[in-house]
N, C-alpha and C positions, 0 to 999 in steps of 0.2 A: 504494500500500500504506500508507505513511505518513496518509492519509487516510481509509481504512482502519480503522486502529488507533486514529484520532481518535475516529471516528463510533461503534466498538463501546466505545470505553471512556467516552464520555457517555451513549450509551446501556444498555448490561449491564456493563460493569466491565473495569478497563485489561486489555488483551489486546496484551501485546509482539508484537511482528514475531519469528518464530524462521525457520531455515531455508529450513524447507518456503513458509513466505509469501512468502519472497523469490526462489525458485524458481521460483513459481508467477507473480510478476510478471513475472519477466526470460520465462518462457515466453510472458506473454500479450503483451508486449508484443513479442516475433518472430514472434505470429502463430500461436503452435501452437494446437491444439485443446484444450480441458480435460482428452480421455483422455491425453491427452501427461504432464500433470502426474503423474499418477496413477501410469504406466511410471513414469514418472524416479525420484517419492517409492518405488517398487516397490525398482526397480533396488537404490537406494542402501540401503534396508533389508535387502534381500539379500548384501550385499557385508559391511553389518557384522553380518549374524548368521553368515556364514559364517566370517567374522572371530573372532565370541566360540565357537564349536564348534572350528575349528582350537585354539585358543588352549587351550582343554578338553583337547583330546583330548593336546596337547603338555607341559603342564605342572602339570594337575592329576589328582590320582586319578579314575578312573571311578565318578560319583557316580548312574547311573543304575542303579533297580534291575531285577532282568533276572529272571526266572520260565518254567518254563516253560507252553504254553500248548497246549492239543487243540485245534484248529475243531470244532465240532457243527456247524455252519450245512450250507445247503444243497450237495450234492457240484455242482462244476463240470459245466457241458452238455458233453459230447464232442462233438468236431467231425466 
């Protein structure tokens, strides 16, 4: 990675190591698949949006605004 961040930043411009880079190395270098990377950065951004909505909904006012709404679209096919 550190090689990496050499070659992008003499070539297009300094590009630090955050995280998700260093993730993505410890993954390659155990061998997982690229989709691997992709779950794990998933995962973890799930965990902290869930994080800032709990946090929402606990400690500040309801800042979402709420209307009500008709469907016109198509009626559901009966089974």
């Amino acid at each position: 990675m550190r090689a990496l961040e050499e070659a992008a930043c003499a070539a297009i411009k300094p590009l630090p190591m955050n995280i998700d880079g260093a993730l993505a190395a410890v993954l390659h270098d155990l061998g997982f698949p690229p989709p691997a990377g992709k779950f794990m950065f998933i995962i973890g951004r799930v965990a902290g949006l869930t994080a800032e909505v709990a946090e929402e909904y606990e400690r500040e006012r309801p800042m979402r605004i709420k209307f009500a709404v008709e469907y016109d679209g198509t009626p559901p096919l009966s089974e």
